[in-house]
C-alpha positions in Angstrom: 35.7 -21.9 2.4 33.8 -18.6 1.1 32.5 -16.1 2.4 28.9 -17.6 2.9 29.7 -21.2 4.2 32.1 -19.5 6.8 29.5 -17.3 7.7 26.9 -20.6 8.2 29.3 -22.6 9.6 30.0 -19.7 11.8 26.0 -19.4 13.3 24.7 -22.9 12.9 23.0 -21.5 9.9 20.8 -24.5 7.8 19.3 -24.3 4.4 16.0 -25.4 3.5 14.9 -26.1 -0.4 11.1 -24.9 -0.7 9.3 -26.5 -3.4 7.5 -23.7 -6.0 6.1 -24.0 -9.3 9.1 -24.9 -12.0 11.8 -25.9 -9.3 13.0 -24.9 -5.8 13.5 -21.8 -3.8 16.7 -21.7 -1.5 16.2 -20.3 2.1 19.2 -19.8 4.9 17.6 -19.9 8.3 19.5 -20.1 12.3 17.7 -22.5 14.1 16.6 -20.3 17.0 15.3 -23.2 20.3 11.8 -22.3 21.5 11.7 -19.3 19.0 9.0 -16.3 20.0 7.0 -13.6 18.3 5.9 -13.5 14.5 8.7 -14.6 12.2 10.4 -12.5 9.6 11.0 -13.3 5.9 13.7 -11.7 4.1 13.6 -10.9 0.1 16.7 -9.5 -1.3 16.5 -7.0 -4.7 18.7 -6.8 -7.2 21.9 -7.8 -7.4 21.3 -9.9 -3.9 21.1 -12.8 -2.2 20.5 -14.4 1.3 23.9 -13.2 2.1 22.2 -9.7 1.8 21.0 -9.6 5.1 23.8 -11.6 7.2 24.1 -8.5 9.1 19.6 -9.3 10.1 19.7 -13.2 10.2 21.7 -13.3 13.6 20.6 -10.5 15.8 16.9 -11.4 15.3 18.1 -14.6 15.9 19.7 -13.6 19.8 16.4 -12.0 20.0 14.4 -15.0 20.0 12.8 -14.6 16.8 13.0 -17.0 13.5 14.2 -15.3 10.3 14.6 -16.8 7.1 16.4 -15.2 4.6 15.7 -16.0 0.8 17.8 -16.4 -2.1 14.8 -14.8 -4.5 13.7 -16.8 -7.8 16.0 -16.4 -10.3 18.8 -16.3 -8.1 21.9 -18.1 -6.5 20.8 -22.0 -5.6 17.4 -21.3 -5.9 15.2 -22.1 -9.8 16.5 -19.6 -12.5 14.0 -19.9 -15.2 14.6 -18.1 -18.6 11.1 -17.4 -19.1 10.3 -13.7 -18.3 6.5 -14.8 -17.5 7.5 -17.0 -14.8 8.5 -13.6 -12.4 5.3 -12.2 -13.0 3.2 -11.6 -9.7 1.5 -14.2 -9.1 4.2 -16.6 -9.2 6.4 -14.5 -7.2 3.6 -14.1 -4.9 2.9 -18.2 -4.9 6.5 -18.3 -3.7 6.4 -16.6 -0.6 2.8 -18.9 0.3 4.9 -21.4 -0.8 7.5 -20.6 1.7 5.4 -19.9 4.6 3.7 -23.5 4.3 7.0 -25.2 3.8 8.8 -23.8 7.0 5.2 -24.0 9.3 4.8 -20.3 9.4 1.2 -19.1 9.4 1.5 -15.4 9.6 5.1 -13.8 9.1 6.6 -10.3 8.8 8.2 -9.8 5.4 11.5 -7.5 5.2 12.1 -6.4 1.3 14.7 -4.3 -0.3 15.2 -3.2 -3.6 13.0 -5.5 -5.8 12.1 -7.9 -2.8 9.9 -4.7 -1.3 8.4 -3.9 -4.5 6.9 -7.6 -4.0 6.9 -7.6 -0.2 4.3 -4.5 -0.7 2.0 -6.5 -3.0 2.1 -9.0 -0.4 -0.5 -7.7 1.9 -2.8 -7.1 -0.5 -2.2 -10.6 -2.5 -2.0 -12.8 0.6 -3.6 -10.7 3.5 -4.4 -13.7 6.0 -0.4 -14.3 5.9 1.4 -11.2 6.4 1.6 -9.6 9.8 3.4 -6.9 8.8 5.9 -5.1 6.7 9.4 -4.3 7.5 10.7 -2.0 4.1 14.0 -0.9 3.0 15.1 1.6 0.3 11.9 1.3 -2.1 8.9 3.3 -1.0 5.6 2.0 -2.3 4.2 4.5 -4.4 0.3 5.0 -6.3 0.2 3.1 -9.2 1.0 4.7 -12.2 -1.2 5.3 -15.3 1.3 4.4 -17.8 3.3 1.1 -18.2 6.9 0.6 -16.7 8.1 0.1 -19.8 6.7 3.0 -21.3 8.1 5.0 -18.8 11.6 3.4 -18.8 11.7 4.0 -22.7 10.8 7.9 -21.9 13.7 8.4 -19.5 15.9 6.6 -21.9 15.4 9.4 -24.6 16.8 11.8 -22.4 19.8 9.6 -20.4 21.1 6.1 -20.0 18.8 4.3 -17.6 19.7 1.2 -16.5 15.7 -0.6 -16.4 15.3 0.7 -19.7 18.6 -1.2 -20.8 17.8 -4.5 -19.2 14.1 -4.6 -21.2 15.7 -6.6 -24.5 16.2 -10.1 -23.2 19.7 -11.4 -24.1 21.6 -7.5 -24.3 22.3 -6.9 -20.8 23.6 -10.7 -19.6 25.5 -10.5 -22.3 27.7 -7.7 -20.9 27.3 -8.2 -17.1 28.2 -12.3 -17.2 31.2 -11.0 -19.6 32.4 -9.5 -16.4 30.5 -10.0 -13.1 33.3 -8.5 -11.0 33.6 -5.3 -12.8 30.4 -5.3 -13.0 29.2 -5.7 -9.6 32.5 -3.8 -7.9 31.2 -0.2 -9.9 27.4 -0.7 -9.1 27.6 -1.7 -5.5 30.1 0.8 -4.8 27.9 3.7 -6.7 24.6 2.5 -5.3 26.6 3.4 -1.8 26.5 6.6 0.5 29.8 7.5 -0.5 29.2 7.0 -4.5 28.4 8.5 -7.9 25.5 6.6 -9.4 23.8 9.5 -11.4 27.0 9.4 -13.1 25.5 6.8 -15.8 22.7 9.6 -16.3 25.1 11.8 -17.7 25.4 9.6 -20.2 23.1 9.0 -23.4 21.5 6.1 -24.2 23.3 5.3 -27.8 26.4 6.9 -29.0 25.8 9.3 -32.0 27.0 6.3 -34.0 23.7 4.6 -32.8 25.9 2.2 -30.4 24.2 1.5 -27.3 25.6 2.5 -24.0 26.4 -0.4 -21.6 26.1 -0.4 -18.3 29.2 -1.2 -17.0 30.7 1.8 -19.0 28.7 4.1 -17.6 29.2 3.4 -14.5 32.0 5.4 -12.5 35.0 3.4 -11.0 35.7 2.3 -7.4 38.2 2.3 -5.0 39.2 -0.9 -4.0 37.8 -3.3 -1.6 37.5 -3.7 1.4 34.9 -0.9 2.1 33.7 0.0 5.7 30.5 -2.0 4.9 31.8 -4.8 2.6 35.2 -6.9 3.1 36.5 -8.4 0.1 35.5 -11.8 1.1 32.0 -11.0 1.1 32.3 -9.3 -2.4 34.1 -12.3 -3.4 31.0 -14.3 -2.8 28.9 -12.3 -4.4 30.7 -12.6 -7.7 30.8 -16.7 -7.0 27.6 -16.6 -6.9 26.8 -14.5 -10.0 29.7 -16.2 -12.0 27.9 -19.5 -11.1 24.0 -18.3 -11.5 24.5 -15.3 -14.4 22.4 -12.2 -14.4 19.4 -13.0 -16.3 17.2 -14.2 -13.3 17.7 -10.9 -11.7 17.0 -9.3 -15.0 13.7 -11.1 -15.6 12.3 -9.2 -12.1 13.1 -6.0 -14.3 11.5 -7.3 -17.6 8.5 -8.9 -15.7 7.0 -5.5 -14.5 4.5 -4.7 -17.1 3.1 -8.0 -15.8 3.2 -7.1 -12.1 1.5 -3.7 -13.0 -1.7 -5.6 -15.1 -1.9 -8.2 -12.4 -2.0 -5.5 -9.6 -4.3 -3.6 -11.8 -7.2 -5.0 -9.5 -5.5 -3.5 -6.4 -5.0 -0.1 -7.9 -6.9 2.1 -5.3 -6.1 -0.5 -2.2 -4.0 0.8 0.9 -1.7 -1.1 3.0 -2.5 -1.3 6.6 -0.7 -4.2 8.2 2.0 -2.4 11.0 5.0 -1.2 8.3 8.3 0.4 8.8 9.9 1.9 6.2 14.0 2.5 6.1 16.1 3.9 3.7 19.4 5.5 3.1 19.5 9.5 3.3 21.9 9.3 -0.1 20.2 6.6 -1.5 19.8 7.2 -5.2 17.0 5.4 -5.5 14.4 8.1 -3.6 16.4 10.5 -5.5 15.0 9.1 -8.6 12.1 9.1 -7.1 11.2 12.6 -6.1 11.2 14.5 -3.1 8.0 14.0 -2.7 7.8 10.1 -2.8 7.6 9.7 1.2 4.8 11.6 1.4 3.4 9.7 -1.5 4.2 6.1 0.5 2.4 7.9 3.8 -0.7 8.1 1.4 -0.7 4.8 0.5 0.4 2.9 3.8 -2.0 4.3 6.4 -0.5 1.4 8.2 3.4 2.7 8.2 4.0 3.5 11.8 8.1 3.4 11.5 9.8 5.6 9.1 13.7 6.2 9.7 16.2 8.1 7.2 19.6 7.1 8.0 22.4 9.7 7.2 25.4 8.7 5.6 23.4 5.8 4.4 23.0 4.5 0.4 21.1 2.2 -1.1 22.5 -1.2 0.9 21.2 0.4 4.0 21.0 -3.0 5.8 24.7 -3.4 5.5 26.1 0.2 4.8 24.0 0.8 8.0 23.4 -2.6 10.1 23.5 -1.8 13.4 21.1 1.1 13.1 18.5 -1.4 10.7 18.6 -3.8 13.6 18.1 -1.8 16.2 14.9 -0.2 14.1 13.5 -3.7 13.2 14.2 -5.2 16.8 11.9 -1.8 18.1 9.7 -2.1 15.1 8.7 -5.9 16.1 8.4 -5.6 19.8 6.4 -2.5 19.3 4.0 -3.0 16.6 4.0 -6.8 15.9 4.6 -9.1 18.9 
């Protein structure tokens, strides 16, 4: 049995299949008896999957609370189109109405990291009579910028590799990754951690002075071997199951689909979010690295609703695993304080 049916069978976990537009979206969900307060909605980023948040699922579940955790179009057993435009925002969007009418839920709190709070911060704005509030990991949300994601992907790639700028050309970046998902997987997970390297790929170019492009995998630093304090090697195993099985290119598609997200969102450009938001991230989290140090301030600009905001030392970008028990017990305070 792997890693994520032990972890069902182990808390009376049940799936549910939620009917979108082209297919299904799989959802993982502990049946919580005479459950109180708003729900929670989980959306995993890149690489994820429900299993993303098994540290979450069961400790809002002791509390009382429903929470549904999402395997994210394009992913695991849920639809995997091929079809970049079907991950642009609306769809996306659709899915999580979609999700919320399928389970009952009227109003529910939605808890995104990585590419899942890029979307969870749209949500408010997209679907405002159905999100109580935001619960935010690793991404901030920033002002929307005056230039095209790709544009500014292909800028950064003149001067280093950079991974989103890689992933643009459909067909070049599955074809390395589903060569060797393992690999693959083992180095970025590890790198995207507290204790790794990832700016180690930006000290590489983008092509060779032969004109060969730089993979990913390549650039990316090794890492020591499993189990980590944060990941067992049963849990990794699944992972790689599940992206041996599924392939990359769904998760690749959220990447290629932003120039979409950015024109649909183009109406939204000056709007603030206001519904009750925490925001937690890792302290050595590359991603606000990349970002600036001025990008929290930015997201306080933009969110005059953020009420929570928690930095966790030691912390990378898997904050809700590399850090669980302090994520919990920030969400748990977060939900009894600000959202009922």
């Amino acid at each position: 049995m792997d890693a994520g049916r032990a972890w069902c069978h182990r808390h009376g976990a049940v799936s549910h299949r939620v009917p979108v537009d082209g297919g299904v979206l799989h959802a993982v969900e502990i049946p919580v008896p005479d459950a109180e307060g708003t729900p929670v909605v989980f959306c995993h980023g890149f690489p994820g999957s429900w299993f993303s948040w098994r540290e979450q699922l069961p400790a809002l579940a002791a509390q009382g609370r429903r929470a549904i955790a999402l395997d994210m179009r394009g992913y695991g057993a849920s639809l995997r189109p091929a079809d970049v435009a079907a991950y642009d925002r609306r769809t996306t969007v659709a899915d999580m109405a979609a999700v919320l009418d399928t389970l009952g839920i009227g109003r529910a709190v939605f808890s995104g990291h990585d590419f899942g709070a890029a979307l969870a911060w749209d949500l408010p704005l997209w679907l405002p009579d159905r999100v109580a509030g935001l619960a935010q990991l690793a991404v901030p949300r920033l002002p929307r910028s005056p230039m095209r994601p790709s544009e500014a992907f292909a800028m950064l790639a003149e001067q280093h590799f950079f991974h989103q700028h890689y992933f643009q050309t459909p067909g070049v970046a599955e074809a390395e990754l589903d060569a060797a998902p393992a690999d693959f997987l083992h180095r970025l997970m590890y790198a995207l951690s507290g204790q790794g390297d990832y700016y180690a790929c930006w000290r590489r170019p983008s092509t060779s002075d032969d004109g060969t492009v730089t993979g990913y995998i390549e650039s990316l630093p090794e890492a020591p071997a499993l189990p980590w304090p944060w990941l067992s090697a049963d849990e990794f195993a699944y992972y790689v199951d599940e992206f041996t099985r599924s392939g990359f290119t769904g998760g690749l598609n959220w990447y290629r689909a932003q120039d979409s997200a950015w024109e649909q969102n183009a109406p939204f450009t000056d709007a603030r979010v206001t519904v009750p938001t925490a925001f937690i991230a890792g302290a050595d989290d590359p991603v606000l690295t990349m970002l600036g140090a001025k990008c929290l301030e930015k997201m306080a600009a933009t969110v005059p609703g953020l009420v929570v905001q928690e930095i966790l030392p030691g912390a990378g970008h898997f904050v809700q695993m590399e850090a669980a028990g302090e994520v919990n017990r920030i969400l748990d305070g977060f939900l009894r304080e600000h959202v009922a």
